[in-house]
N, C-alpha and C positions, 0 to 999 in steps of 0.2 A: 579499506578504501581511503582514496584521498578526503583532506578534509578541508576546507576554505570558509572559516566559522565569520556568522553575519550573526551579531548579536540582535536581538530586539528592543530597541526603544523603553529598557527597560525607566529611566527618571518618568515617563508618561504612565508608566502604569495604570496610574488611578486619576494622582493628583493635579497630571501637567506637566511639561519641562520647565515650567517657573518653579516648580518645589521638588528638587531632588530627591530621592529619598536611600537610605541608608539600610540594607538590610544583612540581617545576622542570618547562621546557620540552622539557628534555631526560632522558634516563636514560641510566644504566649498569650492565649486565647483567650480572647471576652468575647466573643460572640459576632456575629455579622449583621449589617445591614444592609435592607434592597438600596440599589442602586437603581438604575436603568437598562433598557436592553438594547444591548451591542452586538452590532453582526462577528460572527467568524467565516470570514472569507479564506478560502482556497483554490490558488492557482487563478484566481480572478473573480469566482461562482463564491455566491452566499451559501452558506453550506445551512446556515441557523441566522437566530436573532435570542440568544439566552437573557434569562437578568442577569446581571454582574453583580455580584455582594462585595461589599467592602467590608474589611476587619483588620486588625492588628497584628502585625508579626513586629515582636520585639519592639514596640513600641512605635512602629509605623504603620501607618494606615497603608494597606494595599488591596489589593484587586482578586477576587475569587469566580471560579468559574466552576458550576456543575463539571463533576469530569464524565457525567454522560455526551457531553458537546466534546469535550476533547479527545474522547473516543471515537467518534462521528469523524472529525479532521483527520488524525489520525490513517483512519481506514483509506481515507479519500487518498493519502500519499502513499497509500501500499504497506503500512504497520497496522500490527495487531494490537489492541491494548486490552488488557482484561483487569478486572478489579477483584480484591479476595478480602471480604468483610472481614473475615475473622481474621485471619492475619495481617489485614489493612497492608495489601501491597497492591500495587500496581504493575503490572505485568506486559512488558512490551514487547512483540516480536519483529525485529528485523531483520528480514532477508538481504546476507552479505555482508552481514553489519559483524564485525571483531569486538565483543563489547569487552573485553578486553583489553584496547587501544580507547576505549571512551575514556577520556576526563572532562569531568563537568565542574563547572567553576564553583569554586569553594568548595570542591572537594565531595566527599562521600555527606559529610553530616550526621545529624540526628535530628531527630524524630518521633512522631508516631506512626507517621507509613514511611513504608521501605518500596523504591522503585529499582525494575529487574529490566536487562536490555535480554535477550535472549539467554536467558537463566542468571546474567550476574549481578549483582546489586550496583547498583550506579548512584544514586542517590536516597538519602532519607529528608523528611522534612514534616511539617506539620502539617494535615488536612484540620478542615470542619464539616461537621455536617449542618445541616438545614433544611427548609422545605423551599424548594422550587416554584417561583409564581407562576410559573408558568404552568404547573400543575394543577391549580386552581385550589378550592376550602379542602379537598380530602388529599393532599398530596403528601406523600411519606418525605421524613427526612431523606436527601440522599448527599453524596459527599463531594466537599466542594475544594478544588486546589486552587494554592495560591498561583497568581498568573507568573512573578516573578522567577518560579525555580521553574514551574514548564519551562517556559524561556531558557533556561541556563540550561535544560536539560537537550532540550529543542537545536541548541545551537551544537551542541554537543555531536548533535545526529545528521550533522551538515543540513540540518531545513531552516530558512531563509524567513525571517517573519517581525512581524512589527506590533505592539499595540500602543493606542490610547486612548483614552476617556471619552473621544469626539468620532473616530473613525472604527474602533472594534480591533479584533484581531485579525490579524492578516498572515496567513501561510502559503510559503510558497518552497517549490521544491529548485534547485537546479537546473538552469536550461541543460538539456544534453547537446553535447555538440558532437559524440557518437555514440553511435548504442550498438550490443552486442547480444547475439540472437544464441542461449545455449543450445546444447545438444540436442537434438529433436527427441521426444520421449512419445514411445505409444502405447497404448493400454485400449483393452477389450479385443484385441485379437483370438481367436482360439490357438493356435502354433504358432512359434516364429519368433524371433528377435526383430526382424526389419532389415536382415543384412540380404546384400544378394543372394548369397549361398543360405540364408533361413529368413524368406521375408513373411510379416506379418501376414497369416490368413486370418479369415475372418468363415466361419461355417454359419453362422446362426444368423446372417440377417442384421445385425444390432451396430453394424460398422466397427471402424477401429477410430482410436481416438489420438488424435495427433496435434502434442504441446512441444511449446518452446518460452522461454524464461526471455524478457526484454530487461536488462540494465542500463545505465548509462556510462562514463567513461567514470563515475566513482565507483561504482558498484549499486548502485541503487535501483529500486527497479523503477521502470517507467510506463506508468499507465496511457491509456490512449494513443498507445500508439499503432498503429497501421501494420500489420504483419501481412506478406503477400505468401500466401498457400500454392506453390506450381506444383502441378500435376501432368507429369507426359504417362499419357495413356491416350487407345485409340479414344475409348465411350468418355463420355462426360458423367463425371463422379456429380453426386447430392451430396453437400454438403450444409450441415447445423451447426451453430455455437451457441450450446446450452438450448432453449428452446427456439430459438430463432433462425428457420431458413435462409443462407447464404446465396450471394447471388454469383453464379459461374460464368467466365467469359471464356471464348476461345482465343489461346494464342499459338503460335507458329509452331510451337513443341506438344502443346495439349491445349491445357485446360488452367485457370486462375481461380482464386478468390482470397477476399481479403476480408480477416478479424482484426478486430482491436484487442489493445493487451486489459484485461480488468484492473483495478486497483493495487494486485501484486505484481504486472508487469507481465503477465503471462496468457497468452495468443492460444488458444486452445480450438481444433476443430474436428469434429465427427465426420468423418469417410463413407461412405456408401456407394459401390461403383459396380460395373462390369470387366471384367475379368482383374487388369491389375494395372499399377501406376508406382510408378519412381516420384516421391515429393520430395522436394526442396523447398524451401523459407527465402524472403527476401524481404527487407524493410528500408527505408530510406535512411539517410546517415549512418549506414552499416560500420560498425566497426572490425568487429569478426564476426563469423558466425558458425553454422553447423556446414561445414562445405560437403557433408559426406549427405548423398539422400539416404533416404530410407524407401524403402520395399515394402507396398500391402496387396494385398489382393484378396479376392473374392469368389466363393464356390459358386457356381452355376445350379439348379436342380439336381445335377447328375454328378454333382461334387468335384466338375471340371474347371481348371482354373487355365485361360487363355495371359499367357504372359507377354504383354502389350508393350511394359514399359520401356523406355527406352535410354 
């Protein structure tokens, strides 16, 4: 994917942009002190309010954050992050992402934890751990990163963000100025691919379930965003996203409705109809998309299937 890297504010860190500060590849730990608590904003929404611990990397005071919050952000931009105590790595999943092509400033490093973009190592650096005030008198230690190398990691990942001592962290993804709808994919049919010549039946009731992947013109994927579900068929389909009934309108060819994409970028919707329907996808700022429909339908009592669509 393209990359258009926006560093983060990194001289504010902790101390200010009146006190630059100087940091190495490596650290060494005396331990942390509370700070105060500072929002992490995303895309505009406060996601948290963490304490912030300050400590020492290589002889500079910097900024530490629980990376149970930066897991929290994380998710909110459509990456996965997992943490692995015993092997003290940090594990991030991006969808589309070449980790590969990532370089992150100052290079790979060393450390005591090792950070993985979709299996590769991308950086090492030093964590600490500590207890969470936010936890209250019984709260276990858990592990805190310094804000500095998220940032260099962050910026790596084409995500957009800023922090300082007054205002918090701030994340933000890419405006998309087009997005691109994948292949339509369907699952819980009993027969069928979805092509005309073998469209999805559905025998049991349970509907068929009908995804599409949103990115933006990097590759990134894009949450929130608006997917339009057309349905030409005579009956009007029931459709759910996850547990939530969707709302059906009639148009000049059938039948609409429209999901949002979740935090991965992906528009997902449950099918339940009378006889059968031709679905297409549409979203606004389209860039490409799945031009080809797809094919489901529906057994009647008598195991008859009326082919409506058109």
């Amino acid at each position: 994917m393209k990359r258009t890297l926006t560093s983060f504010a990194a001289a504010a860190v902790v101390l200010g942009a009146a006190s630059p500060l100087a940091f190495a590849a490596t650290s060494s730990s005396t331990g942390l002190t509370q700070a105060g608590q500072l929002p992490i904003v995303v895309n505009g929404q406060v996601l948290s309010n963490p304490y912030e611990m300050t400590g020492q990397d290589s002889g500079n005071t910097t900024g530490f954050f629980p990376i149970y919050y930066f897991d929290q952000a994380l998710a909110k931009i459509g990456l996965t992050a997992t943490w692995n105590g015993s092997t003290h790595t940090w594990a991030i999943t991006a969808p589309g992402v070449n980790a590969s092509t990532i370089s992150v400033a100052g290079g790979v490093g060393t450390g005591n934890t090792t950070v993985t973009v979709n299996g590769t190592v991308v950086k090492m650096f030093n964590t600490q751990a500590a207890k969470d005030p936010a936890g209250g008198p019984k709260a276990q230690e858990t592990t805190y990163l310094p804000i500095y190398y998220v940032n260099n990691l962050l910026t790596a990942l084409n995500i957009h963000g800023s922090f300082s001592g007054q205002t918090g962290l701030n994340i933000s993804t890419p405006q998309a100025t087009s997005i691109n709808l994948s292949q339509i994919s369907l699952t819980g049919q009993t027969v069928g691919t979805g092509t005309l010549a073998s469209p999805a039946i559905d025998q049991t009731g349970n509907g068929v379930t009908v995804s599409t992947t949103v990115t933006d013109q990097n590759g990134n994927p894009v949450p929130n965003a608006n997917v339009t579900f057309n349905f030409a068929g005579a009956n009007a389909p029931t459709v759910t996203s996850g547990s939530t009934n969707v709302s059906v309108s009639a148009t000049s060819t059938g039948w609409s409705a429209t999901v949002a994409t979740n935090a991965q970028g992906v528009a997902s919707a449950t099918v339940k109809g009378i006889g059968s329907y031709a679905v297409s996808l549409s979203a606004p700022l389209t860039g490409t998309s799945s031009a080809t429909p797809v094919y489901v339908g529906f057994a009647n009592s008598d195991g008859v299937i009326t082919p409506d669509w058109k």
